[in-house]
MIDOSE-1310 file (N, C-alpha, C; in nm, 2 decimals, decimal comma, always signed):
residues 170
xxxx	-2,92/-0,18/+2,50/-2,82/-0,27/+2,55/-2,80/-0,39/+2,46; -2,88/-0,43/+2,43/-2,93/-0,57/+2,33/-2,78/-0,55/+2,23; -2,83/-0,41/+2,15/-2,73/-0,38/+2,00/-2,57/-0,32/+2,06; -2,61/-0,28/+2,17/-2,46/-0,30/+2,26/-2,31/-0,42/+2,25
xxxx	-2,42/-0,49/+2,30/-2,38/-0,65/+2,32/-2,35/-0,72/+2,19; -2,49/-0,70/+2,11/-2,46/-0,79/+1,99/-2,29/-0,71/+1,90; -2,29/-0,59/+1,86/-2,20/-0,54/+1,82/-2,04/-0,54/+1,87; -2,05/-0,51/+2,01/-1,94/-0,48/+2,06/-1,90/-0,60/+2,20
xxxx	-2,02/-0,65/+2,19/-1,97/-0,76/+2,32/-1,84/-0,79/+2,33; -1,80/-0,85/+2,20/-1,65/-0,94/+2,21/-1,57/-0,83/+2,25; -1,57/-0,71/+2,19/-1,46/-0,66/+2,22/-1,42/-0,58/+2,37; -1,54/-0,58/+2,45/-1,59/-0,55/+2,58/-1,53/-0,70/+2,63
xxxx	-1,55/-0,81/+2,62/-1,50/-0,94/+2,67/-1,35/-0,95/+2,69; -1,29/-0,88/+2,55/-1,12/-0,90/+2,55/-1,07/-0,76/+2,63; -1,12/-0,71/+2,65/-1,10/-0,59/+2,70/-1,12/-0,64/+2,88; -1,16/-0,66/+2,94/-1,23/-0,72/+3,08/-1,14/-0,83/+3,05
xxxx	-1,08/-0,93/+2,97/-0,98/-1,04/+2,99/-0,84/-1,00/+3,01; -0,78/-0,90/+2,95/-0,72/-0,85/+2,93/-0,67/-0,80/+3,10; -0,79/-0,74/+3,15/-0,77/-0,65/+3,27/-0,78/-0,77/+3,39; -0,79/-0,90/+3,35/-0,84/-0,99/+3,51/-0,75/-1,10/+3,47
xxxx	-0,74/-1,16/+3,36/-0,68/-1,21/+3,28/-0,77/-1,38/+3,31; -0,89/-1,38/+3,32/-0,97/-1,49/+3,31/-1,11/-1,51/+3,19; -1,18/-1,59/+3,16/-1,25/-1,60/+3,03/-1,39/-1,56/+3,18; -1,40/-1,63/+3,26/-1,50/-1,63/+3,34/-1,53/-1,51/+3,38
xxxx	-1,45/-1,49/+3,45/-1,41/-1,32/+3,54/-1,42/-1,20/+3,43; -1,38/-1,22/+3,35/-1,37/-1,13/+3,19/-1,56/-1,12/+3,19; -1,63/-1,21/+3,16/-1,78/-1,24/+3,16/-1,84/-1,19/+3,25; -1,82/-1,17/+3,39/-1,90/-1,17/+3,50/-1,86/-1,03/+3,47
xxxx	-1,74/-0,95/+3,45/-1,72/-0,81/+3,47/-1,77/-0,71/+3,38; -1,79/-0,79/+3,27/-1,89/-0,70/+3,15/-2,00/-0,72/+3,20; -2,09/-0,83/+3,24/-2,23/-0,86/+3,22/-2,26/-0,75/+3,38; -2,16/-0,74/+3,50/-2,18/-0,63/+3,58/-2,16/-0,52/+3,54
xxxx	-2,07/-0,47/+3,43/-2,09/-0,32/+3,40/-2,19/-0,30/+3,36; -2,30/-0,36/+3,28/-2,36/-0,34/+3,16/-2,49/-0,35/+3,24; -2,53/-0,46/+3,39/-2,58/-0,42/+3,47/-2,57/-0,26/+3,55; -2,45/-0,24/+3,63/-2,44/-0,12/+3,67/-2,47/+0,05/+3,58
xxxx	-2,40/+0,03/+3,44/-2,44/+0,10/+3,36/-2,62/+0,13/+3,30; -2,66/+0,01/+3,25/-2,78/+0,02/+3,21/-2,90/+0,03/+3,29; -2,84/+0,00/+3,42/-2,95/+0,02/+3,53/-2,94/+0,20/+3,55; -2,93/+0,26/+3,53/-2,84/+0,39/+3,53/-2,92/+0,51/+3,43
xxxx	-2,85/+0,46/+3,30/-2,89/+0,53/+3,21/-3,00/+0,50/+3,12; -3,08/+0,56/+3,03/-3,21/+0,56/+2,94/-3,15/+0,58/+2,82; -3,25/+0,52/+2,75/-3,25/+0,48/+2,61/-3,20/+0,64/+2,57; -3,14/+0,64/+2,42/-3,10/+0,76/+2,40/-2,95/+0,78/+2,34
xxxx	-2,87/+0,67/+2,43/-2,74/+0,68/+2,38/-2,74/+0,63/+2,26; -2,60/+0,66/+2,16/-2,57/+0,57/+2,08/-2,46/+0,43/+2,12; -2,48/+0,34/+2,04/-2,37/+0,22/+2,08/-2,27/+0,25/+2,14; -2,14/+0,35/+2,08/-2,03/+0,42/+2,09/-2,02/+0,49/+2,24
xxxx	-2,09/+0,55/+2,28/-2,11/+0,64/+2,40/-2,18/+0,54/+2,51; -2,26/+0,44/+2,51/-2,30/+0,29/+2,59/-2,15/+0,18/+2,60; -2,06/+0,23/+2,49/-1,96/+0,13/+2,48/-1,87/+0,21/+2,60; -1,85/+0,35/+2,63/-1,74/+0,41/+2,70/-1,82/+0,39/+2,82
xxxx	-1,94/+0,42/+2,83/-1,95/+0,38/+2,99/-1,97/+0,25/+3,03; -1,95/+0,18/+3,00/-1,93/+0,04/+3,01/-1,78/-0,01/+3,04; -1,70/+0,06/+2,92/-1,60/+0,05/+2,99/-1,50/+0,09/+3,07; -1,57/+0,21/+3,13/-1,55/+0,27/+3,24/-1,59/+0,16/+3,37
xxxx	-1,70/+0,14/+3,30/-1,77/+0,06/+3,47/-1,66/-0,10/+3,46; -1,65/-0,16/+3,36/-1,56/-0,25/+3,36/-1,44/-0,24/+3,45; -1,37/-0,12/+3,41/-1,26/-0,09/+3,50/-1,27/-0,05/+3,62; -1,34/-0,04/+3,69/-1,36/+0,03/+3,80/-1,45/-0,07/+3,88
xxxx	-1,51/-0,15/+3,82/-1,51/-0,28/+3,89/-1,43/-0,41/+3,92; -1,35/-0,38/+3,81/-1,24/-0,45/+3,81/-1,09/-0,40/+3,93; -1,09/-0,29/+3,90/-1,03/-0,24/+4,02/-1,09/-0,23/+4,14; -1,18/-0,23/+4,21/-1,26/-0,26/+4,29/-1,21/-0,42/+4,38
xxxx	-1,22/-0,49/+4,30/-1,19/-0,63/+4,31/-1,06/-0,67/+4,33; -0,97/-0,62/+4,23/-0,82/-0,60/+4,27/-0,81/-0,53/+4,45; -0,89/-0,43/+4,50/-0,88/-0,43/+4,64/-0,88/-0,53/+4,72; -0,97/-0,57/+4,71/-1,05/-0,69/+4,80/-0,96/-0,82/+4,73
xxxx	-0,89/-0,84/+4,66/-0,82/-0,94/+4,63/-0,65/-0,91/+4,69; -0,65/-0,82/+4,67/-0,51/-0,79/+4,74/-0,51/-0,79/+4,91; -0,59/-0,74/+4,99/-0,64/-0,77/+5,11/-0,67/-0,91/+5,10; -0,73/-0,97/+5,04/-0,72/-1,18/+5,06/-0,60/-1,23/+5,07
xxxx	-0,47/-1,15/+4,93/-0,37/-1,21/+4,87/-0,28/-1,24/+5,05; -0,28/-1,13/+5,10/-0,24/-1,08/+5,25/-0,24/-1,24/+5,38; -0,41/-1,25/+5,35/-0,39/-1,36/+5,46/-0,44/-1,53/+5,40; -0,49/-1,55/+5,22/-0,49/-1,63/+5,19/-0,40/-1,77/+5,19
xxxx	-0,29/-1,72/+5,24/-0,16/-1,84/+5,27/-0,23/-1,87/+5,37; -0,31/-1,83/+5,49/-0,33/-1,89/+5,58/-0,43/-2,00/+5,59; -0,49/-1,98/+5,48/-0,62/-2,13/+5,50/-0,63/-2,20/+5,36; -0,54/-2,15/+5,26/-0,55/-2,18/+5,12/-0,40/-2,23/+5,06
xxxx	-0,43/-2,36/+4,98/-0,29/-2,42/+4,94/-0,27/-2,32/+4,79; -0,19/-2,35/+4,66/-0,16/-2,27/+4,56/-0,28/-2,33/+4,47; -0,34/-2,22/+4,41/-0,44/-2,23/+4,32/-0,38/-2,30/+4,18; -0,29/-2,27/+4,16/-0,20/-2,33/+4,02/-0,10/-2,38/+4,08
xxxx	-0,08/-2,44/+3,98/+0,07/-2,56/+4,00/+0,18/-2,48/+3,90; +0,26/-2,50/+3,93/+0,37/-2,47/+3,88/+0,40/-2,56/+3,72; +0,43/-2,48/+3,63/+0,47/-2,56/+3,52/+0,54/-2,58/+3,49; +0,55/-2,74/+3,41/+0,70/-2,83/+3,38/+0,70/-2,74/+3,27
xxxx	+0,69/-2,68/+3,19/+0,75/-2,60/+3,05/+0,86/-2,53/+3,05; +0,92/-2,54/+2,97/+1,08/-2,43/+3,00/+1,03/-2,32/+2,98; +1,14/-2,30/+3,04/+1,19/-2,11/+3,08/+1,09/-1,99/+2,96; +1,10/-2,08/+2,82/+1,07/-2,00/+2,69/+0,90/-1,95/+2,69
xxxx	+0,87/-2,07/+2,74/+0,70/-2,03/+2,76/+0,66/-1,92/+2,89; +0,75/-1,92/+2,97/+0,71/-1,79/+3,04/+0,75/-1,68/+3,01; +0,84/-1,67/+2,88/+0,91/-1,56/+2,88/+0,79/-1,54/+2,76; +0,69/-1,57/+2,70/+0,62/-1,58/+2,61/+0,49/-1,53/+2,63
xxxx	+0,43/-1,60/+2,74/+0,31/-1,59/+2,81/+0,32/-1,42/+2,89; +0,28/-1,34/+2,79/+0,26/-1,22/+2,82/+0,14/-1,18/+2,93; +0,04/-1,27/+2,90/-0,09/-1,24/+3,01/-0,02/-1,34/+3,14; +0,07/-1,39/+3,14/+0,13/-1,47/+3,25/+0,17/-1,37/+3,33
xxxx	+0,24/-1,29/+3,26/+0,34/-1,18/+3,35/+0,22/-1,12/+3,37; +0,08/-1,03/+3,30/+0,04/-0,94/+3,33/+0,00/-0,98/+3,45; -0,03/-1,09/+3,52/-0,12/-1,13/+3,64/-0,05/-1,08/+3,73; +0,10/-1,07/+3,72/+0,16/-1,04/+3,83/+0,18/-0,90/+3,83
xxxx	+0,13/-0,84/+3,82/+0,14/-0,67/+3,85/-0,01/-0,63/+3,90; +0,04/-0,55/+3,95/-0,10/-0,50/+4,09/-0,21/-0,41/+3,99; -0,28/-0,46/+4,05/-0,46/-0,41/+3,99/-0,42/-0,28/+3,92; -0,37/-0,16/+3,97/-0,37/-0,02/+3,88/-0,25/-0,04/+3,81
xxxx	-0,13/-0,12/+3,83/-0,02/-0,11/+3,73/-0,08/-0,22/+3,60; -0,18/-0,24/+3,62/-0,21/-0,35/+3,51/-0,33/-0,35/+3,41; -0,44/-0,24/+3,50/-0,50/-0,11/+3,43/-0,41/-0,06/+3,34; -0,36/+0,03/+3,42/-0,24/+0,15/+3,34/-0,19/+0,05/+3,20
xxxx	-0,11/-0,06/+3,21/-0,09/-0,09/+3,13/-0,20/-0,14/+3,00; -0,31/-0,16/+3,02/-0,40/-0,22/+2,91/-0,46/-0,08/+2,90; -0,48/+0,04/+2,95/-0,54/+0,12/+2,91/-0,42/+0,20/+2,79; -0,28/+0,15/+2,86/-0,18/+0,25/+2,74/-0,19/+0,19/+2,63
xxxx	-0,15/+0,03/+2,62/-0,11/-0,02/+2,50/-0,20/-0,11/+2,48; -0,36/-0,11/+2,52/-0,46/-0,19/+2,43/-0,56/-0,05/+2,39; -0,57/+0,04/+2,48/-0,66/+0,13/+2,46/-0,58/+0,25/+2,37; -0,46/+0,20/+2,36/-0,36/+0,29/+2,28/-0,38/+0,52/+2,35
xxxx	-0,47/+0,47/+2,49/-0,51/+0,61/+2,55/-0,33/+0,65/+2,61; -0,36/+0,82/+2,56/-0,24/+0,92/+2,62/-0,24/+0,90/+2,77; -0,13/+0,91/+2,87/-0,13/+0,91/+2,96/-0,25/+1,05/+3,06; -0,25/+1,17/+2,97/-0,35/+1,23/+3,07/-0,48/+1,17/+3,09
xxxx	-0,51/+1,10/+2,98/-0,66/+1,02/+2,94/-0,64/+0,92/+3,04; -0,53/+0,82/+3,07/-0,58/+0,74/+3,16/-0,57/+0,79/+3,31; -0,49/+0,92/+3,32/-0,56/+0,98/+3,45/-0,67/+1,00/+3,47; -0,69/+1,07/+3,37/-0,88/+1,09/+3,36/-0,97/+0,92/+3,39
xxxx	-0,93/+0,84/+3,31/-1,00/+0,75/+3,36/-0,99/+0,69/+3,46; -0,89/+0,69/+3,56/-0,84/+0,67/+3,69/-0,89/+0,72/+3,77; -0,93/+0,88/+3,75/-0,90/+0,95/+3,83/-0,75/+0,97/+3,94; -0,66/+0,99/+3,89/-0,55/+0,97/+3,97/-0,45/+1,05/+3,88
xxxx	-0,36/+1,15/+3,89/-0,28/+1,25/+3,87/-0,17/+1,18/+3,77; -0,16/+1,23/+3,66/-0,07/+1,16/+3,54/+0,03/+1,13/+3,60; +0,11/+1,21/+3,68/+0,23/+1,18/+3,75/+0,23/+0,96/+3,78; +0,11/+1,01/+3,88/+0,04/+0,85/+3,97/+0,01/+0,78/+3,81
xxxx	-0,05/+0,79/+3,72/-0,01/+0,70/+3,59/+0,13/+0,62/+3,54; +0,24/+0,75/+3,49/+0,35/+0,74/+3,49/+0,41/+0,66/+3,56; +0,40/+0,67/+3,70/+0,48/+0,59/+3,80/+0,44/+0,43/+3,77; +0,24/+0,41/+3,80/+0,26/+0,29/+3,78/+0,29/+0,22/+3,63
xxxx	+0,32/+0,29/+3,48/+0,36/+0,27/+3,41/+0,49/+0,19/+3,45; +0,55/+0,32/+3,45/+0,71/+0,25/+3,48/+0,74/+0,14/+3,61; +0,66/+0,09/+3,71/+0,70/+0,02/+3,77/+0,61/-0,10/+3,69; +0,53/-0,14/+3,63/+0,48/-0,23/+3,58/+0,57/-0,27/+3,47
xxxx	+0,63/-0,17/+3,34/+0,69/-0,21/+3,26/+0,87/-0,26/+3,33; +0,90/-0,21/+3,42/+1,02/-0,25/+3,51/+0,97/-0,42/+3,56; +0,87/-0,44/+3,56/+0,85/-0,55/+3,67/+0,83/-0,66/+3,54; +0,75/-0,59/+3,41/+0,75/-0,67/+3,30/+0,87/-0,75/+3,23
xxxx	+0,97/-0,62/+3,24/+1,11/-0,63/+3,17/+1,19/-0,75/+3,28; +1,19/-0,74/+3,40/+1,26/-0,82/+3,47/+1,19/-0,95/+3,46; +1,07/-1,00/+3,41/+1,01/-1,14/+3,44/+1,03/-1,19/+3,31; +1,00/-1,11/+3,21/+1,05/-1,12/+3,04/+1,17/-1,14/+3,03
xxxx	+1,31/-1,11/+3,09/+1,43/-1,11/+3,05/+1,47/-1,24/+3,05; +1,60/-1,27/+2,98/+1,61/-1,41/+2,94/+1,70/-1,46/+3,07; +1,65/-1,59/+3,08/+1,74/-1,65/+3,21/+1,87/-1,67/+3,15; +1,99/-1,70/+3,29/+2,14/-1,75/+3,22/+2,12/-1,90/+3,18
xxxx	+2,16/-1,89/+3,10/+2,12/-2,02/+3,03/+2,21/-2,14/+3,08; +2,16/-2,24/+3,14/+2,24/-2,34/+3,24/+2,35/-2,39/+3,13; +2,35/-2,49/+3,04/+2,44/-2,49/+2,95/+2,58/-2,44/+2,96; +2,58/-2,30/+2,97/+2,68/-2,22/+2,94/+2,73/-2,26/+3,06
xxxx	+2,68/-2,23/+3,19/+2,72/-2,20/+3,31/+2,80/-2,38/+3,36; +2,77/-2,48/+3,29/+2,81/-2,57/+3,28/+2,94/-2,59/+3,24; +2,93/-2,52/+3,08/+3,03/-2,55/+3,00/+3,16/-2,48/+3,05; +3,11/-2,37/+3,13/+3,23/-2,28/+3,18/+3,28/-2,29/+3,29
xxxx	+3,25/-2,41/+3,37/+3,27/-2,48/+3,53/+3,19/-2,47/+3,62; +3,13/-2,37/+3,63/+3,04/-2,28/+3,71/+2,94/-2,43/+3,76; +2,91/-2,40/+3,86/+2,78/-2,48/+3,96/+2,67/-2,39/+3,98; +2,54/-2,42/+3,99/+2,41/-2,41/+4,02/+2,37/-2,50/+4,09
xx	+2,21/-2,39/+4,20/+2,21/-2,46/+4,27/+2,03/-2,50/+4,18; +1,96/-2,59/+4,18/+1,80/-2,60/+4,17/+1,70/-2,59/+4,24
């Protein structure tokens, strides 16, 4: 586990950041796979094959958590004010802030997405790591990159809407 960590830690860190999109949460979710994993298995592996089940258990604790967070998201308005504030930055920085958007897609559309295009894995492979029928991949592909494309797209630029008579409201 030791030569695990020293080797590959970071990239088990950006990987678990990626998927929670927090430095803390990223931390707690490796150092629990690596518990859940290594409590598990015996000396024997190499790094490489300690690195896949790790990051299997990453994800799957991660998604785990996306449950139980989605069930909070539910009744959290009721005893909790907004965790973040809203930012004065224009329009350009959220169209920028890529891990911005990713927060806003649901635990398996946001898997799906970091397993396609960080783990650069085929769609049957992330069924396999899902367990969940490539079709059930696909879909949340495309509703994640739909949900991406609409938060990414460029606002109407008030200026214009000005210059051309037009009113808005704020």
């Amino acid at each position: 586990m030791t030569r695990l960590v020293a080797e590959r830690g970071d990239s088990l860190r950006r990987y678990a950041y990626l998927l929670c999109g927090n430095t803390d949460d990223a931390a707690d979710l490796v150092q629990d796979a690596l518990v859940k994993t290594f409590g598990r298995l015996r000396n024997g592996f190499t790094v490489a094959s300690a690195e896949a089940y790790v990051r299997k258990a990453v994800l799957n604790t991660y998604l785990d958590g996306g449950r139980r967070r989605t069930l909070w998201r539910r009744i959290a308005h009721l005893t909790a004010g907004p965790e973040e504030q809203e930012s004065a930055a224009p329009a350009t920085d959220a169209r920028i802030d890529l891990l911005g958007q990713l927060r806003g897609l649901a635990p398996r559309e946001r898997a799906c997405i970091v397993l396609r295009y960080y783990e650069d894995l085929k769609v049957d492979d992330i069924a396999a790591q899902l367990e969940i029928s490539p079709g059930a991949v696909k879909r949340y592909l495309s509703d994640a990159l739909g949900k991406l494309a609409v938060s990414l797209a460029e606002p109407a630029d008030d200026d214009m809407l000005k210059d051309a008579g037009g009113t808005h409201a704020h």
